[in-house]
C-alpha positions in Angstrom: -17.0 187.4 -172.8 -20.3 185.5 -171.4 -23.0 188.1 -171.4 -24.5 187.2 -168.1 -21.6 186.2 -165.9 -24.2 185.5 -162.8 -26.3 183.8 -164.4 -23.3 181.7 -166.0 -22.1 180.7 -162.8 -25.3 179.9 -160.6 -25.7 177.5 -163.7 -22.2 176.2 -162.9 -22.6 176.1 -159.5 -25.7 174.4 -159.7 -24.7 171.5 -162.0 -21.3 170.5 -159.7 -24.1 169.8 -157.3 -26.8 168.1 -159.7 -24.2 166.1 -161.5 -25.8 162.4 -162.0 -22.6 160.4 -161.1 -21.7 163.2 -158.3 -18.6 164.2 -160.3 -18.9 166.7 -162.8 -16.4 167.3 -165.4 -13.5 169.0 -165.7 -14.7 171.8 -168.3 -17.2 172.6 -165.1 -14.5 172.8 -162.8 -11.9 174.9 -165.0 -15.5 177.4 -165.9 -15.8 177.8 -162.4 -12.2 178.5 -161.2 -12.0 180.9 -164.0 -15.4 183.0 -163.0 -14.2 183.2 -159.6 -11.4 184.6 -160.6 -12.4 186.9 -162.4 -14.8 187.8 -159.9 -11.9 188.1 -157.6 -13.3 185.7 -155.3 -9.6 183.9 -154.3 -11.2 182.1 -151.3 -14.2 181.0 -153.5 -11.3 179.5 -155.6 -9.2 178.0 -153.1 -12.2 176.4 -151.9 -13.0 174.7 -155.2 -9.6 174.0 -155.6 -9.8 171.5 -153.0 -12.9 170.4 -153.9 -11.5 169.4 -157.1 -11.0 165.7 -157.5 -7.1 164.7 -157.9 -7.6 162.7 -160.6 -9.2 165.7 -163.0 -6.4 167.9 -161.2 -3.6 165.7 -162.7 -5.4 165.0 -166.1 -6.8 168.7 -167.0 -4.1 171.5 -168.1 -6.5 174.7 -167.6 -7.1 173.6 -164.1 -4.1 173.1 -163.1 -3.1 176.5 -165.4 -5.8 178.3 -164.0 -5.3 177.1 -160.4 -1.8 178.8 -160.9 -2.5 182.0 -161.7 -5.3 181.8 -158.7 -1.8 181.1 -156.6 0.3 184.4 -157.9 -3.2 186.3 -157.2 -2.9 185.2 -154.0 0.5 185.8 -153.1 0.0 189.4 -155.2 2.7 188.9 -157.4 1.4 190.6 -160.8 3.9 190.3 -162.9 3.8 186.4 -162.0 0.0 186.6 -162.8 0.4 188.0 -166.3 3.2 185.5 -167.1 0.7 182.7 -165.9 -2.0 184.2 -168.0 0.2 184.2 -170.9 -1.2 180.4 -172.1 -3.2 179.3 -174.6 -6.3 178.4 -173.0 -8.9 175.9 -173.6 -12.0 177.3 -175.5 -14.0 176.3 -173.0 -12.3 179.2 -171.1 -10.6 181.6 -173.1 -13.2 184.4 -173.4 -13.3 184.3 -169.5 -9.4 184.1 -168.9 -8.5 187.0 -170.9 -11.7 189.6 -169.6 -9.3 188.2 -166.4 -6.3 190.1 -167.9 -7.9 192.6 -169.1 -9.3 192.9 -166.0 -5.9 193.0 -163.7 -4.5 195.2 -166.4 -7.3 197.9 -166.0 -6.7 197.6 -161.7 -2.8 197.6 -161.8 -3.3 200.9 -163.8 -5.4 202.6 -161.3 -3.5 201.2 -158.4 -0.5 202.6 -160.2 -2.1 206.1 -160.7 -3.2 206.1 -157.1 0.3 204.7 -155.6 3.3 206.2 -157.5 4.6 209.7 -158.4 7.1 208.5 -161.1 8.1 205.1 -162.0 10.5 203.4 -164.8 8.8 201.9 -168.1 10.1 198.7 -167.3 8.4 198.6 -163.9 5.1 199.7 -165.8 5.3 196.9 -168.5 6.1 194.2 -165.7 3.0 195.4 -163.5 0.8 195.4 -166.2 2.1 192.6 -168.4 3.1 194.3 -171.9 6.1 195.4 -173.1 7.8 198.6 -172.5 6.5 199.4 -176.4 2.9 198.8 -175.1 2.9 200.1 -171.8 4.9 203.6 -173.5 1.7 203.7 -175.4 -1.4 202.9 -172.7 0.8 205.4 -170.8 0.2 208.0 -173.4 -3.3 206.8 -174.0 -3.8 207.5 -169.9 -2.4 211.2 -170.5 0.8 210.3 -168.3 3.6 212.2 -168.9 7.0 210.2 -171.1 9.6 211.9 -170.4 12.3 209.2 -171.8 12.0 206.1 -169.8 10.3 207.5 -167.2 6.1 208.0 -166.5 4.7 210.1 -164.1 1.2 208.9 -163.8 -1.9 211.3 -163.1 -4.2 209.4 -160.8 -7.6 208.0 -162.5 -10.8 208.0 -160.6 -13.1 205.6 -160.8 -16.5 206.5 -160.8 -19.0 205.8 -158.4 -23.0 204.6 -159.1 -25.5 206.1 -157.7 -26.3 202.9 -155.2 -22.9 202.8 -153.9 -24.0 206.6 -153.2 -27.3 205.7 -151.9 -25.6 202.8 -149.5 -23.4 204.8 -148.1 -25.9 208.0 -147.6 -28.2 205.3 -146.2 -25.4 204.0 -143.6 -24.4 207.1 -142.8 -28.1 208.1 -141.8 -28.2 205.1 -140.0 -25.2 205.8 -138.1 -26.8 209.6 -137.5 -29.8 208.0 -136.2 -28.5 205.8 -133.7 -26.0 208.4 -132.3 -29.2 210.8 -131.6 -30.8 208.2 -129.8 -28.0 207.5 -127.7 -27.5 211.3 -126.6 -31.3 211.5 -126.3 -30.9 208.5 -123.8 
């Protein structure tokens, strides 16, 4: 994976503006659409998207791939995202596209967690695109209980940092503050 995503794509974002002809290339435009995807930033996406000259639309395969699995993220159908992720991509964007699955894997299974009591293997290996063989395993690997073909997840919390702490303590304070003044009016 790129070490410094941010920096990665201000640099991207930068040169579709600076281009010398106006139109940059279609490795730019695939780098970008993958980033904001994996920054889960679908309207930043859709936006490119139409952006995106038709011609390098119609001539490049990861845009095209990439812009598809941006649709079933859309629409929320996961099982149709890991089947679109399932394609050999360009090396331009590989590294990024599959720290994108890994990524959907590692929210499907805390949305699971969070969301279900008990649910079927199959249903597990769909939602998190493996097989039943590999989901039976990150299922044991998670501490779920098997019994036979069915896992009943234990929910998995994520952690917070200390400035999501510190934002909220600070909103909170701000909210404190402003209710005072009101009764004090």
């Amino acid at each position: 994976m790129i070490k410094d995503i941010d920096k990665f794509l201000s640099d991207l974002e930068k040169g579709e503006l600076e281009t010398a002809d106006g139109l940059p290339h279609s490795q730019m435009y695939s780098q970008l659409l993958a980033i904001y995807l994996f920054q889960n930033e679908l309207c930043y996406a859709k936006y490119l998207w139409k952006r995106i000259p038709i011609n390098i639309k119609n001539s490049c395969s990861d845009v095209r791939s990439i812009w598809t699995v941006a649709q079933k993220m859309w629409q929320r159908d996961w099982p149709a995202v890991h089947i679109a992720l399932n394609v050999e991509w360009n090396k331009n964007v590989a590294d990024i596209m599959n720290a994108l699955k890994e990524r959907i894997r590692e929210r499907a299974i805390i949305l699971i967690s969070e969301a279900y009591s008990s649910l079927d293997i199959t249903t597990l290996a769909k939602m998190i695109g493996l097989s039943p063989e590999e989901s039976r395993k990150i299922a044991i690997e998670k501490g779920w209980h098997v019994v036979g073909t069915i896992i009943k997840p234990h929910k998995i919390y994520k952690q917070q940092t200390s400035s999501t702490v510190e934002a909220i303590t600070e909103e909170q304070l701000y909210k404190l503050t402003q209710f005072v003044s009101f009764l004090e009016n």
